[in-house]
C-alpha positions in Angstrom: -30.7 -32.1 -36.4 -27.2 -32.5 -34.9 -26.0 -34.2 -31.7 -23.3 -34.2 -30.0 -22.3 -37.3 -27.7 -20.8 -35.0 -24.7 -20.4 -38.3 -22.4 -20.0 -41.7 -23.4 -19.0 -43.8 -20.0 -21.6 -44.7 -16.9 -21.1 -43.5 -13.6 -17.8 -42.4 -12.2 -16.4 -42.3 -16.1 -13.7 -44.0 -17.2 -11.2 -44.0 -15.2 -13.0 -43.8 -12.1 -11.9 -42.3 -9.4 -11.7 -45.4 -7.0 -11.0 -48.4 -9.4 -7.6 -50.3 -10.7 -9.3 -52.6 -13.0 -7.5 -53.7 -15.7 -9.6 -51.1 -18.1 -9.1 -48.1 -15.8 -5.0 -49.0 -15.2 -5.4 -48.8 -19.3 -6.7 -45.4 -19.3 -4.3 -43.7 -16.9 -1.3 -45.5 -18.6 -2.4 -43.5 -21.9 -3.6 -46.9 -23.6 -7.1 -46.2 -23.9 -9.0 -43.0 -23.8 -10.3 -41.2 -21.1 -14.3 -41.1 -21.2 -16.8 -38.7 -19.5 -19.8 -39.6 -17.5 -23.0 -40.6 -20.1 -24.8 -37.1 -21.6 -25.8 -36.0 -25.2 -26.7 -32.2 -26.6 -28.7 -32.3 -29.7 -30.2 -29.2 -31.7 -32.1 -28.5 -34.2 -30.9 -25.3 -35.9 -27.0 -25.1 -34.2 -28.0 -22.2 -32.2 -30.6 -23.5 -29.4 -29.6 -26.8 -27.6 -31.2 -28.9 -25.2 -29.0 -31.1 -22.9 -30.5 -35.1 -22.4 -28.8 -35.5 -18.5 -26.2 -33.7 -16.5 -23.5 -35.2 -14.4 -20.8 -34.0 -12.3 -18.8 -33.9 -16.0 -21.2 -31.7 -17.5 -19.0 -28.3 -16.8 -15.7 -29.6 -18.5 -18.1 -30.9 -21.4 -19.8 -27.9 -22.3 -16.0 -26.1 -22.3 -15.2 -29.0 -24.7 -17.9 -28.4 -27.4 -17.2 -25.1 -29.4 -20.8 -24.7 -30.6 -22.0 -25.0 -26.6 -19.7 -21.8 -26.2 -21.3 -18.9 -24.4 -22.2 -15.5 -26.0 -22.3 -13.3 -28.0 -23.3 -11.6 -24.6 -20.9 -12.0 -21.7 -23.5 -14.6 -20.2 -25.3 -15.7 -22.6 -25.5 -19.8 -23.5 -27.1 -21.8 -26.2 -28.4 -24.5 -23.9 -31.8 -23.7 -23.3 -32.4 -26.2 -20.9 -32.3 -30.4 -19.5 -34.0 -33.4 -20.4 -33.4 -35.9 -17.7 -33.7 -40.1 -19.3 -34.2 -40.8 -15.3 -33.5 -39.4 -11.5 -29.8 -41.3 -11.2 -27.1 -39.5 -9.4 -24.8 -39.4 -12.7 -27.6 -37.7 -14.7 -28.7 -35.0 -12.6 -25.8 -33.7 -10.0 -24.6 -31.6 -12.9 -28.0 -29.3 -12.4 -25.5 -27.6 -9.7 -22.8 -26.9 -11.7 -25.5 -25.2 -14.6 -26.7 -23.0 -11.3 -25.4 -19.6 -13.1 -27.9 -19.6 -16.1 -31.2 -18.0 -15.8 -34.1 -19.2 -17.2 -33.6 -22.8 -17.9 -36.0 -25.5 -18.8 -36.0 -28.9 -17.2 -37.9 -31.6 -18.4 -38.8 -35.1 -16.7 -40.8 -37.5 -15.4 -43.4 -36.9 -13.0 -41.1 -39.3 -10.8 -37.6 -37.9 -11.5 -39.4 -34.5 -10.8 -40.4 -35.4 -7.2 -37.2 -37.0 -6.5 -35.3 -33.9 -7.4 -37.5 -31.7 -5.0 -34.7 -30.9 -2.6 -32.1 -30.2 -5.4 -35.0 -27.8 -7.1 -35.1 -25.9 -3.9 -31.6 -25.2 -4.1 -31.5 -24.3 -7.3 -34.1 -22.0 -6.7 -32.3 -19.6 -4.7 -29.8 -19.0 -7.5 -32.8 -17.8 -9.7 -35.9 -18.8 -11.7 -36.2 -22.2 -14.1 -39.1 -23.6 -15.2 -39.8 -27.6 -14.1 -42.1 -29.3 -17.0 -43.4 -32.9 -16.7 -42.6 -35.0 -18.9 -45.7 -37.3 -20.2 -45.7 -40.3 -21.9 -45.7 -40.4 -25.3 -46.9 -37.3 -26.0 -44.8 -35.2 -28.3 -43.6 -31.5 -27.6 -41.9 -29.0 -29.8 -38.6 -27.6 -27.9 -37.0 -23.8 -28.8 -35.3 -24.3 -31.9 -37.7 -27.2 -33.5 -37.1 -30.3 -32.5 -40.0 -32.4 -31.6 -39.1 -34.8 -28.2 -41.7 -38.0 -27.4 -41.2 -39.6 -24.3 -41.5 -43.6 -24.3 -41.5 -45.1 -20.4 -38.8 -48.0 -20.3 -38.1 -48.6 -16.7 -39.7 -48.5 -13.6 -36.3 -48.7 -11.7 -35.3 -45.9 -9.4 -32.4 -45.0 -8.1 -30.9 -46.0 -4.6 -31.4 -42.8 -2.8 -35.1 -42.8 -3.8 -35.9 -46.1 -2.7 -38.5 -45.5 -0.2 -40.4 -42.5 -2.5 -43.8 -42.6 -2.7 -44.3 -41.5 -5.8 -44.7 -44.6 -8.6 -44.9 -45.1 -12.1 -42.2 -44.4 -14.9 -38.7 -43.7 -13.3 -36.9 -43.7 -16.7 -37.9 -42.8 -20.2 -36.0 -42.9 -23.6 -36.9 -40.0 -25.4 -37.0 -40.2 -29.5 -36.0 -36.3 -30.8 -37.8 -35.8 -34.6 -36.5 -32.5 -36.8 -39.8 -32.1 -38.6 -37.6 -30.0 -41.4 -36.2 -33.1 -42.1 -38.0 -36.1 -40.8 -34.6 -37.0 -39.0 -35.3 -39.0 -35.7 -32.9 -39.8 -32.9 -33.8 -42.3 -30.8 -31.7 -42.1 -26.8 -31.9 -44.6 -24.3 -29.6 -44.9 -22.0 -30.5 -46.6 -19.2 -32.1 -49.5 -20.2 -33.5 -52.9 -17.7 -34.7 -54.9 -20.6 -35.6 -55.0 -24.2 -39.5 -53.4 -23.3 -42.6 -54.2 -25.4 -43.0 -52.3 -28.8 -38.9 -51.1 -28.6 -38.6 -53.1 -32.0 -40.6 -50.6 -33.6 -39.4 -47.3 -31.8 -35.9 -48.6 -33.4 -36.9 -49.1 -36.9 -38.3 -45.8 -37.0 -35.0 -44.3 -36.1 -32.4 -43.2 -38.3 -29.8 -43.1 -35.2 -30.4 -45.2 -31.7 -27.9 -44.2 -28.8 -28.8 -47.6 -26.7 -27.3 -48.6 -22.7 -24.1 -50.4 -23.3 -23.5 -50.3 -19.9 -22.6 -54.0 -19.4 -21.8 -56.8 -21.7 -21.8 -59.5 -19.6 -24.6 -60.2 -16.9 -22.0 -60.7 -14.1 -19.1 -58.4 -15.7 -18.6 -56.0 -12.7 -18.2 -59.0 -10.2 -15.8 -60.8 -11.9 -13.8 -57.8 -12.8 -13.3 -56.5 -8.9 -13.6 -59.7 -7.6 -16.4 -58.8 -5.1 -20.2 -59.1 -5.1 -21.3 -55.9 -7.4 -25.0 -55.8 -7.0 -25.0 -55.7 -11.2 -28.1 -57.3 -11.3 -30.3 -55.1 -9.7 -29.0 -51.7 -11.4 -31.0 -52.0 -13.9 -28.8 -52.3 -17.1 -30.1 -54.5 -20.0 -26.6 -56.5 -21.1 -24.8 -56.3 -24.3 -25.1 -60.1 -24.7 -29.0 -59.6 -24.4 -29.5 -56.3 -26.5 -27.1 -57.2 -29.1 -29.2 -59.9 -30.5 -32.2 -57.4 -30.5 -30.0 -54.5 -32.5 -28.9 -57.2 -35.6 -32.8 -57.4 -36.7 -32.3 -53.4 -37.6 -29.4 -53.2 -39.9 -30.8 -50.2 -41.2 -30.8 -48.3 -38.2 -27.5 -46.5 -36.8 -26.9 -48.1 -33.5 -24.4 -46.6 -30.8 -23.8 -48.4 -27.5 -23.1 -45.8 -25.1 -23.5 -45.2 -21.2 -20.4 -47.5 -20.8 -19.4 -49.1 -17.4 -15.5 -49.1 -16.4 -15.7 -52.7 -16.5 -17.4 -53.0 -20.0 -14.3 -55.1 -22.0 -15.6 -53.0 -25.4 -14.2 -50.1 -24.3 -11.2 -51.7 -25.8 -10.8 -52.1 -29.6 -8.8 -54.8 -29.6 -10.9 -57.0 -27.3 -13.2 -59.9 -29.2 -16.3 -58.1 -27.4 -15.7 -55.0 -29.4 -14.9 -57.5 -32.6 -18.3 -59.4 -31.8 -20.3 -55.7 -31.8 -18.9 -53.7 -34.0 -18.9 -57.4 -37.1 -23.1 -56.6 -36.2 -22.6 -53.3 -37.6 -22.9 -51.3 -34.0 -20.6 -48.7 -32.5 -18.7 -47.8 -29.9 -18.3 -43.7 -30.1 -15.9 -41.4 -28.7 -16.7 -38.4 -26.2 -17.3 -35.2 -28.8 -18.6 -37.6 -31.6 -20.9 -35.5 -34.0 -23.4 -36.9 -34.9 -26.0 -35.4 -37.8 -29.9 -36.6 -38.8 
């Protein structure tokens, strides 16, 4: 099995567009680099890949990625289709800018589904994809052999969705299995706390791509200086996960989805000391990763 990290920041990126914090001024002076908003491709044979999310960013990372190129026909593409962890804004607007290819899979929660309903009628008048619901813990074999297992993490939806009917699971982390190898990827992304039988879903992992969003509980208020609302966004901090990821030592772990804010975007910061002295990573955009 091979991944690729295409995105490695939370929403907006880093820089974002409407934020002079001291991390973002460090970016667009050339001291730190750039990153792209949170999404991952994995594949199990290097021809056939599924996409887990798609931001806004999702166009210029596919164009980054040489073994995402189209062909060999003029419009033909290896990605055979979406994953989504959850129904957030930054993991599902890029569904517009993949509007050209036919025949795409999407796969998500029953909840995500339903929230997406006026973006899937859209889409729907640029040609035919197939919508599959995602259920809990129950595995399913993609094109190309890789076996993906939905695990519920989350019941927290996104803003826009507040008043939804529809309850239940709003965000998933799905664990991808190459059964030629026995290689298992473990992604979660958005995570609101350290859920009931995780400890196990990360021991049986060989590689776990876990929400770095914050480190600190109150990071994003202190760094603008204004109430932020951090609290309620869902985001499990790296103060509170960190502690959790030292009992697996013998598990790959990879912070990733990480806020503007987040001080371990830079190296030389005792944050990224503190995580990186517990044997976890902080990964560039493009980072290869193989299981």
């Amino acid at each position: 099995m091979r991944a690729v990290v295409l995105g490695t920041a939370a929403g907006g990126g880093v820089p974002q567009w409407n934020c002079a914090c001291g991390l973002c001024v460090a970016v667009r002076q050339g001291r730190l680099p750039a990153r792209t908003q949170d999404a991952l491709a994995v594949s199990a044979d290097g021809a056939q890949w599924w996409l887990v999310n798609a931001s806004p960013d999702i166009g210029v990372q596919l164009a980054a990625t040489p073994g995402l190129a189209p062909g060999p026909g003029p419009r033909d593409t290896p990605v055979r289709g979406v994953l989504f962890t959850d129904a957030e804004l930054d993991h599902t607007l890029g569904l517009a800018v993949l509007r050209g290819a036919a025949g795409l899979q999407v796969h998500a929660p029953a909840a995500v589904l339903h929230a997406l309903a006026p973006t899937r009628a859209v889409l729907a008048t640029y040609g035919e994809w197939s919508w599959r619901r995602v259920e809990p813990e129950q595995p399913v074999v993609l094109a190309g052999g890789l076996e993906v297992t939905a695990f519920p993490v989350s019941g927290k939806r996104p803003r826009y969705a507040a008043d939804c009917p529809v309850a239940g699971h709003w965000v998933v982390a799905y664990r991808f299995r190459d059964p030629a190898t026995g290689g298992v990827l473990l992604y979660a992304p958005c995570l609101a706390s350290w859920p009931a039988g995780f400890d196990v879903l990360v021991a049986e992992a060989d590689v776990v791509l876990l929400d770095g969003t914050f480190h600190a509980p109150t990071e994003m208020g202190t760094a603008t200086g204004r109430p932020s609302g951090q609290a309620a966004m869902g985001h499990l901090p790296i103060a509170h996960s960190l502690p959790e990821l030292r009992r697996h030592p013998s598990t790959r772990r990879i912070y990733t989805h990480l806020n503007n804010t987040n001080p371990v975007l830079d190296p030389a910061s005792p944050e990224h000391a503190e995580i990186t002295g517990a044997g976890v990573e902080v990964v560039a955009d493009g980072t290869v990763i193989e299981v």
